[in-house]
KEGUFI-267546 format. One record per residue (C-alpha): residue number from 0; x, y, z. Coordinates in steps of 0.001 Angstrom, whole numbers, always signed. Layout:
N
{node NUM; {X; Y; Z}}
...
***
This chain:
389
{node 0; {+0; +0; +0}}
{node 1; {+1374; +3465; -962}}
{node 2; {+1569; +5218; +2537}}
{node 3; {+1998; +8780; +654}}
{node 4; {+1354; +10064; -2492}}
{node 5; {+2990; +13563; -4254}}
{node 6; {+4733; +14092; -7046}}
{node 7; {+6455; +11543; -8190}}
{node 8; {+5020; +9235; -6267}}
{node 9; {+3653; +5485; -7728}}
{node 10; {+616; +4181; -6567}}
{node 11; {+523; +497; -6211}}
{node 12; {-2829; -1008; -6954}}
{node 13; {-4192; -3775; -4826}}
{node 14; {-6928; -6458; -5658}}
{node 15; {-8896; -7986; -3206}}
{node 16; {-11001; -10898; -5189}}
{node 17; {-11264; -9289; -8265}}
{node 18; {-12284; -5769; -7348}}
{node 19; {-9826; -3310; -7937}}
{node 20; {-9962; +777; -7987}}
{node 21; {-6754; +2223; -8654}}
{node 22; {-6242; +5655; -7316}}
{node 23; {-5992; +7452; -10631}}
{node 24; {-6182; +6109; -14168}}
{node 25; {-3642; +7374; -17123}}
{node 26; {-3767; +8038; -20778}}
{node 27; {-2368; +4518; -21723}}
{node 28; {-5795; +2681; -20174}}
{node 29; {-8279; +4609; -22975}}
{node 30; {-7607; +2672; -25867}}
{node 31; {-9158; +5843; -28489}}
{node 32; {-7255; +8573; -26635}}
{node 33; {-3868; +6761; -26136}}
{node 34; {-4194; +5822; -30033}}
{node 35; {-4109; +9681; -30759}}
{node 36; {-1809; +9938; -28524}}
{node 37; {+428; +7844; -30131}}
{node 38; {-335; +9268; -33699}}
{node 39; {+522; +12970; -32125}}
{node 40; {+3586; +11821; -30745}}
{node 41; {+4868; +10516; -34171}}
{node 42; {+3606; +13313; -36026}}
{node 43; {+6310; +15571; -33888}}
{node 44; {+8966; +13152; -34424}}
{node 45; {+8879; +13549; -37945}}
{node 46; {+8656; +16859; -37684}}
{node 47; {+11510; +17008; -35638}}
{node 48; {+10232; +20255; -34120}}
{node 49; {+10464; +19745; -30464}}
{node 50; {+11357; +23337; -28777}}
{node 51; {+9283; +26406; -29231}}
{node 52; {+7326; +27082; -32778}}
{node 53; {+3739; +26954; -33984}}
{node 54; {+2581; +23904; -32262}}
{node 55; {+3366; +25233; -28929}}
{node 56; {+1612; +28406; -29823}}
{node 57; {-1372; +26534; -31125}}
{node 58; {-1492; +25490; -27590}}
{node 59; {-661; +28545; -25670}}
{node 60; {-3968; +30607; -27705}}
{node 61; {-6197; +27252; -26598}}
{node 62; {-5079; +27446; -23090}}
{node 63; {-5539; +31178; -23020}}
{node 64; {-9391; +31141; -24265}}
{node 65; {-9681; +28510; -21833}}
{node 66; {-8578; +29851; -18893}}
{node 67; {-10246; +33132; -20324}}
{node 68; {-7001; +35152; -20200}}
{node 69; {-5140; +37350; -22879}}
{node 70; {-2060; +35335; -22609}}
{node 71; {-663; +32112; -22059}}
{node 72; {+2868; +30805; -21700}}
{node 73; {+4043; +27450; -21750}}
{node 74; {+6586; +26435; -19349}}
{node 75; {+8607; +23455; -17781}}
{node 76; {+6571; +22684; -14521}}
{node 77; {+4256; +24673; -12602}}
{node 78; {+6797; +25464; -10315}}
{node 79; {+8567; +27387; -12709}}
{node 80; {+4957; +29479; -13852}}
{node 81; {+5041; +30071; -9868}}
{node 82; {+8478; +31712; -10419}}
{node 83; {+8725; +32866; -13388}}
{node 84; {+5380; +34996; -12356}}
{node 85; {+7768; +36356; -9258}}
{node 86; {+10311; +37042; -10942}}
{node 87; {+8174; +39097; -14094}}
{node 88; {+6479; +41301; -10653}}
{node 89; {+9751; +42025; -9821}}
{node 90; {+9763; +40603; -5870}}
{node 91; {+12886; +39431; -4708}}
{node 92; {+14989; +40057; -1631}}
{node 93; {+13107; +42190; +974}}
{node 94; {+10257; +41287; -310}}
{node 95; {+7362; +38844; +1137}}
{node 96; {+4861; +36742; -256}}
{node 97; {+1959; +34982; +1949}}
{node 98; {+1793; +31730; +1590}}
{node 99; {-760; +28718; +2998}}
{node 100; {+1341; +26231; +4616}}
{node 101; {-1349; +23225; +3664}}
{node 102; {+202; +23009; -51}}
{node 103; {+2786; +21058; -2056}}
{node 104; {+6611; +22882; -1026}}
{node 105; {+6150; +24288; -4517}}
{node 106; {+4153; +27131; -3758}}
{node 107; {+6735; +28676; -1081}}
{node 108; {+9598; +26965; -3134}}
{node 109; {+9097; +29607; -5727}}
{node 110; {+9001; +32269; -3414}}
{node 111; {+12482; +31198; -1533}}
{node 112; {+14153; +30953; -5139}}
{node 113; {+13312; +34061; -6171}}
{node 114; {+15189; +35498; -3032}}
{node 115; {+11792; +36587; -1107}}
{node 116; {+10875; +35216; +2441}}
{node 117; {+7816; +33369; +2300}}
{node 118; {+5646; +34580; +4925}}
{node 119; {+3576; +30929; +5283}}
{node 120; {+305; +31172; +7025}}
{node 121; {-2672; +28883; +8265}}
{node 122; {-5559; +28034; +6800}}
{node 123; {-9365; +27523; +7171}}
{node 124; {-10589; +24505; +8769}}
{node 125; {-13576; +23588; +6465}}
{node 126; {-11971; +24123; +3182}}
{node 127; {-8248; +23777; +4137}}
{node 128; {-8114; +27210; +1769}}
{node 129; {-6548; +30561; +2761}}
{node 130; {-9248; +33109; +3433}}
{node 131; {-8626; +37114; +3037}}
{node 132; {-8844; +37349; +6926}}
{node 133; {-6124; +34948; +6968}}
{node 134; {-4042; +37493; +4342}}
{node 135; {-5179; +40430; +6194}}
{node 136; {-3308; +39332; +9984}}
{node 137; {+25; +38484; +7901}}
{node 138; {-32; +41725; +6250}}
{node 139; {+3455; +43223; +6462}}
{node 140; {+5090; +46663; +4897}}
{node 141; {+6955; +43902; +3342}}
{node 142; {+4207; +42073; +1325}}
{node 143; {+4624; +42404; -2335}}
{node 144; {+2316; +39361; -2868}}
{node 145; {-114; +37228; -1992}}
{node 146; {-318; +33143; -3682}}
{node 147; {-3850; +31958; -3175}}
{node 148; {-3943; +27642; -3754}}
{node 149; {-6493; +26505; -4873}}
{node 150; {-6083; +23246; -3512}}
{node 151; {-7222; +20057; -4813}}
{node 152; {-9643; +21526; -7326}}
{node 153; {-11759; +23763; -5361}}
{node 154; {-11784; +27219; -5649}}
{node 155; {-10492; +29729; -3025}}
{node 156; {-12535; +32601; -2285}}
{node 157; {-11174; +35695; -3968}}
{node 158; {-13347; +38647; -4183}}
{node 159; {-12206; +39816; -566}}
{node 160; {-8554; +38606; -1045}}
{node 161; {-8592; +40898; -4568}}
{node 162; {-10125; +43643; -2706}}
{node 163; {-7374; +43370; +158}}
{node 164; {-4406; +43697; -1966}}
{node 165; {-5415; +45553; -4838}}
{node 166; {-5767; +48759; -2225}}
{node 167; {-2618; +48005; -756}}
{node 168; {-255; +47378; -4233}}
{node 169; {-273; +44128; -3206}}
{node 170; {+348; +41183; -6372}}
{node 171; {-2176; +38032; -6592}}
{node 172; {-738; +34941; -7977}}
{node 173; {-2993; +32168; -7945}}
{node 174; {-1888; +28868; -7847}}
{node 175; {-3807; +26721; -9800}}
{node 176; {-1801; +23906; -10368}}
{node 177; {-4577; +21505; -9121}}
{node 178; {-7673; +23126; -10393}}
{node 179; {-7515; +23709; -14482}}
{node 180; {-10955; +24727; -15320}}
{node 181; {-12528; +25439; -11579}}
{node 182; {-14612; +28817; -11791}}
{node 183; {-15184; +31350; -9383}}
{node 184; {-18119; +33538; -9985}}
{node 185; {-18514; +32187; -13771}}
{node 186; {-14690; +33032; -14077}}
{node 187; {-12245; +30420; -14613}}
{node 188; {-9282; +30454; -12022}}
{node 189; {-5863; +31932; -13106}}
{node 190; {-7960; +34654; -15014}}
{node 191; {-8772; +36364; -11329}}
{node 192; {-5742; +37830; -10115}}
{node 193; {-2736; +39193; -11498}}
{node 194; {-1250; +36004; -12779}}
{node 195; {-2149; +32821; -12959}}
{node 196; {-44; +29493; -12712}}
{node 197; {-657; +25882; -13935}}
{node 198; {+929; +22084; -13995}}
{node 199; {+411; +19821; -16242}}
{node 200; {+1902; +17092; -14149}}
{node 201; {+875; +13533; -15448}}
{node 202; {-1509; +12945; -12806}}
{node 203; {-3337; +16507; -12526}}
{node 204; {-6856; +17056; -14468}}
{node 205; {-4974; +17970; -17647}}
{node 206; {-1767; +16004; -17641}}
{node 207; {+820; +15960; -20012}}
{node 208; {+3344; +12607; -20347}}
{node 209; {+6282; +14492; -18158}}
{node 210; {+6869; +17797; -16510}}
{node 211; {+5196; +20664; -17716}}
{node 212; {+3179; +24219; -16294}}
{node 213; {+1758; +27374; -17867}}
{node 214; {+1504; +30848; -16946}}
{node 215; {-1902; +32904; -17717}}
{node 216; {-2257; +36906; -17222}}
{node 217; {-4500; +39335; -18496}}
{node 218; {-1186; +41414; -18017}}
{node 219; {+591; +42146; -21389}}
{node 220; {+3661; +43779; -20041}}
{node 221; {+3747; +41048; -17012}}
{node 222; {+3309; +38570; -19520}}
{node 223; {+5885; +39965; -22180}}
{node 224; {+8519; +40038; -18983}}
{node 225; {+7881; +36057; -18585}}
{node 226; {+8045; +34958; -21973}}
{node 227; {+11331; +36589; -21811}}
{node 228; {+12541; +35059; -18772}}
{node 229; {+11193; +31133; -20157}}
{node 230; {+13858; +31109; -22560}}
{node 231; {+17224; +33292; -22015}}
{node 232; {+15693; +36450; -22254}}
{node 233; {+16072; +35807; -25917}}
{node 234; {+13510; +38426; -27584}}
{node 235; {+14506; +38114; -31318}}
{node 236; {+17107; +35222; -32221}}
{node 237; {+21075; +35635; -30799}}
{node 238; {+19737; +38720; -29172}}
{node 239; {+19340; +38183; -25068}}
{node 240; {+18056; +40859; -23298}}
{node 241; {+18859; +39905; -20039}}
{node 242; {+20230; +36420; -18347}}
{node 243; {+17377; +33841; -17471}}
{node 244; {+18248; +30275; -17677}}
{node 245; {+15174; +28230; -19744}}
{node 246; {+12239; +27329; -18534}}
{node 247; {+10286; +26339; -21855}}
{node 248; {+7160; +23385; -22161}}
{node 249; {+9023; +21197; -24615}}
{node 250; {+7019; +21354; -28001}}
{node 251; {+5798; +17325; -27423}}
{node 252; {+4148; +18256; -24074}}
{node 253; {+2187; +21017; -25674}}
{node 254; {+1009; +18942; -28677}}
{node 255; {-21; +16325; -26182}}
{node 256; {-1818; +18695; -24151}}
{node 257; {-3795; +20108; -27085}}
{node 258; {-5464; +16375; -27327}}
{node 259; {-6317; +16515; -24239}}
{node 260; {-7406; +19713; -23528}}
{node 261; {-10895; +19329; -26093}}
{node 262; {-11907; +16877; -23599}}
{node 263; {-11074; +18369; -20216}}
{node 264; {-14586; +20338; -19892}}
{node 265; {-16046; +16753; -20165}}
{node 266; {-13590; +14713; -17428}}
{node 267; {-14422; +17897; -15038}}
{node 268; {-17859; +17178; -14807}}
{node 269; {-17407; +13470; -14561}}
{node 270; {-14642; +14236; -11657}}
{node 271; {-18260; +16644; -10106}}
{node 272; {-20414; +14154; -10708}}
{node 273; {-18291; +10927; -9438}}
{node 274; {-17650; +13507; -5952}}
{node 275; {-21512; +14478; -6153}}
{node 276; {-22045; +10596; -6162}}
{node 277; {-19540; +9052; -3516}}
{node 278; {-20670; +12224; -1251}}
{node 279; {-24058; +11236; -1189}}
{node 280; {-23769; +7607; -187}}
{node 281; {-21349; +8616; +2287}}
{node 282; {-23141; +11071; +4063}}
{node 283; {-24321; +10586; +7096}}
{node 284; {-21165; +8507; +8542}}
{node 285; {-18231; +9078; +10790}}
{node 286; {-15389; +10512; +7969}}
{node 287; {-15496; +14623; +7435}}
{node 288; {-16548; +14764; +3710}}
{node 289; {-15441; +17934; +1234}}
{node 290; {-16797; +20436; +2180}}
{node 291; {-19991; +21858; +107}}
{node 292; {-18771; +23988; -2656}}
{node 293; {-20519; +27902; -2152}}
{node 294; {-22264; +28999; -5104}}
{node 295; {-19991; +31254; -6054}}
{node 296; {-17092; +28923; -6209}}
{node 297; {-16264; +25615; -7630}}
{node 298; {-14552; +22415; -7312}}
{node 299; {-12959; +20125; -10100}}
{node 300; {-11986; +17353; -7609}}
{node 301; {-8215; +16874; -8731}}
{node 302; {-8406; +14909; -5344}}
{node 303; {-11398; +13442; -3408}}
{node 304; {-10059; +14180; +309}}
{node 305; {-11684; +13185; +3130}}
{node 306; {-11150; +13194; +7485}}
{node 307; {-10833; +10469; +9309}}
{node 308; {-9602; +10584; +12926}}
{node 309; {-8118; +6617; +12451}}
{node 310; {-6940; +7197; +8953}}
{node 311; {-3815; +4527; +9116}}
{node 312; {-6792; +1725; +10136}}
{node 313; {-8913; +2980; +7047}}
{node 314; {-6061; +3185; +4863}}
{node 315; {-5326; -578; +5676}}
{node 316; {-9042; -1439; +5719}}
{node 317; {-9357; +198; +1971}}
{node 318; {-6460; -1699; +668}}
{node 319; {-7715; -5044; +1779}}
{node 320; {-11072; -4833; -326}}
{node 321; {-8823; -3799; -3096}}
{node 322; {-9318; +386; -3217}}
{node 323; {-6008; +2546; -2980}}
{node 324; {-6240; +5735; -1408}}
{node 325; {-3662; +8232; -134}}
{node 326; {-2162; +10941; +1672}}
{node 327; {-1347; +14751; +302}}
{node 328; {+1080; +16777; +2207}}
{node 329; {+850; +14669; +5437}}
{node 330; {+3732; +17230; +6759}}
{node 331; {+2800; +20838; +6314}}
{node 332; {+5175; +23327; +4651}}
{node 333; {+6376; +25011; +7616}}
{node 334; {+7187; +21862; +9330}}
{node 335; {+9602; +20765; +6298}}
{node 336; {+13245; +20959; +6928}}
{node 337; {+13265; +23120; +4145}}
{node 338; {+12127; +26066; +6185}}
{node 339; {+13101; +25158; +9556}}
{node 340; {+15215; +28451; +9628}}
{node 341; {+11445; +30242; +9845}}
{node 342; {+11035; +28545; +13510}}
{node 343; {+7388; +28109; +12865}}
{node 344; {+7528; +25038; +15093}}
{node 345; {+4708; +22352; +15458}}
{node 346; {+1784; +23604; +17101}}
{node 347; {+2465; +26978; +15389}}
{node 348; {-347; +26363; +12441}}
{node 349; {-2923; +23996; +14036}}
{node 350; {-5777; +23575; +11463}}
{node 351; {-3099; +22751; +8593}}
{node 352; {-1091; +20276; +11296}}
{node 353; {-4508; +18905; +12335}}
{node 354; {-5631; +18557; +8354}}
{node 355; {-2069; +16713; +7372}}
{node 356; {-2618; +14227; +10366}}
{node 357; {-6341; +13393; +9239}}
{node 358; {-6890; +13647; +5767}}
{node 359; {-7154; +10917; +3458}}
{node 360; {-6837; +11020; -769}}
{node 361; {-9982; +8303; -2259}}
{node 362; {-9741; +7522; -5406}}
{node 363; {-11424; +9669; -7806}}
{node 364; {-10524; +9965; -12143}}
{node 365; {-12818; +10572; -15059}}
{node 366; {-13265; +6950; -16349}}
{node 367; {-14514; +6027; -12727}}
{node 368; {-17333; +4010; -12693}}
{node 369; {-20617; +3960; -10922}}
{node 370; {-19624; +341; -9320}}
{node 371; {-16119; +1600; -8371}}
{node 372; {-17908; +4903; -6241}}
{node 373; {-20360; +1940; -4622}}
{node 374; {-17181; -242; -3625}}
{node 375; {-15097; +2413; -2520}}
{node 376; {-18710; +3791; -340}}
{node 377; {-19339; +62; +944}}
{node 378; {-15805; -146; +1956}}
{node 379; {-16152; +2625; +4148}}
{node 380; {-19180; +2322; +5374}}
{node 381; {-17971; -1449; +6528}}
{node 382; {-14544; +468; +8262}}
{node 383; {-16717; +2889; +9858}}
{node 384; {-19404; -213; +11435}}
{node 385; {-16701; -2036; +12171}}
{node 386; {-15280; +516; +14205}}
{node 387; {-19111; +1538; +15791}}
{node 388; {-18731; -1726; +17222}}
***
């Protein structure tokens, strides 16, 4: 049984007789899509056009009208749209940047290699989401900007967070890494604040077959700083405007993505509907459920997370009747080694700490089935009588 899962992470798949739900299902299990797949990924080859060029663009305008922004940039990971967003604002040493501690490192990661000090805060206890109340305690003459996560597919609440920093000259980045296609008020996310920032990790709701992010801004002159910082600050060929490194989504990725991204609308609403489902059998029992998504926000389900207060005994009770599960960001960011010189010690953040220690990842992927969200409901529903007793 996987005992964490992240990036990077395999997910071994147990059967108990017969049954099996794996935690997340990839490209190479849908015969039709892998097929074109597989005729894209030749088509490149013999192209031999695999950096930059018109197929990546082709890409970049789709992922812009989808996201409803001006501008789109396609980029190695979404760690690098995280910094590459920093870096285009101009925030660097001195400078700091709220963060929500209940995230993947990423999201304070870019912060710390742009030079900044992430300033990492809690979160709120229903949604495990930063709220603007949250923002408006860690408030600083030092913040420059402000990283909203909207984590695991749900949308945070933004109006109030805009309306906090925009009077103050204070940047929004949101991270959307988990949640391509989530709207807030009718808007998609990334379109809200200044910048918005995307992965296209293999196992997120649009997933490429590697590493891969995008950066989205309404922003021309933000935006026209980043695309100059993906690739050497290279604005016309041999001609390098400043010293940047490269950051760029190899053309492949982007071609890849373009399949996929004509059905993403569709595997959203299955990823609802499959949460709508496996939340209504399991109401009414012992394990916190997500928590009801407002009506002005949304929730694409890149994870199905739920609270349990034994979640090592479920875990072990799930993988037995043949259902993988598992556990995102079991250690909070500010409890990482990574930031230990912050001396934001345990007990410091209390609804993230309690969060990492309870939650538990079910599985949840478009091609679910109806049968799978039944087993996976029966299983707990058996944990939790078994436990009654």
């Amino acid at each position: 049984m996987s005992v964490v899962a992240g990036v990077g992470t395999a997910l071994p798949l147990a059967a108990t007789d017969g049954k099996l739900v794996p935690f997340i299902r990839l490209d190479s299990a849908h015969p039709e899509l892998f097929a074109e797949l597989m005729e894209t990924v030749e088509r490149i080859a013999r192209e031999s056009a695999f950096t930059l060029g018109p197929e990546l663009e082709r890409f970049e305008e789709a992922f812009a009208e989808f996201c409803g922004t001006e501008h789109a940039i396609g980029v190695s990971s979404g760690t690098a749209a995280l910094e590459l967003a920093l870096r285009g604002l101009g925030i660097g040493p001195g400078d700091e940047v709220i963060v929500p501690t209940y995230s993947f490192i990423a999201t304070a990661e870019a912060v710390s290699t742009v030079g900044a000090t992430p300033v990492i805060v809690d979160v709120d206890e229903e949604t495990a989401l930063i709220t603007a109340d949250i923002v408006a305690a860690a408030l600083t003459p030092r913040t420059r900007c402000v990283i909203p996560v909207h984590l695991f597919g749900r949308t945070v609440e933004m109006d109030p967070i805009l309306e906090l920093c925009r009077g103050r000259g204070i940047a929004v980045v949101e991270d959307a890494c988990q949640a391509h296609g989530a709207l807030y008020r009718g808007r998609p996310v990334g379109s809200l604040g200044d910048a918005g920032c995307f992965s296209f990790y293999p196992t997120k709701n649009l997933g490429g077959w590697g590493d891969g992010g995008a950066f989205v801004s309404n922003d021309a002159e933000l935006s026209a700083k980043v695309r100059l910082l993906r690739s050497h600050g290279e604005g016309t060929r041999h001609h390098h405007e400043m010293a940047t490194g490269t950051h760029r989504l190899d053309t492949l990725q982007a071609a890849i993505l373009s399949v996929k991204l004509r059905h993403l609308g569709e595997w959203n609403q299955r990823r609802r509907d499959a949460a709508a489902q496996l939340s209504s059998e399991l109401a009414g029992g012992e394990l916190g459920l997500p928590a009801p998504v407002s009506p002005e926000g949304d929730c694409v389900f890149h994870l199905y997370v739920v609270r349990s207060n034994d979640r090592d005994s479920l875990r072990d009770h799930l993988d037995a009747r043949g259902i993988a599960s598992a556990i995102h960001y079991p250690t909070p960011i500010h409890l990482q080694p990574a930031y230990a010189e912050l001396s934001l010690g345990r007990g410091s953040l209390p609804v993230a700490e309690r969060l990492a220690g309870e939650n538990c990842s079910l599985p949840i992927f478009p091609a679910i089935e109806d049968w799978q969200v039944a087993e996976i409901a029966a299983a707990v529903k058996d944990f939790e009588g078994a436990a009654g007793n």
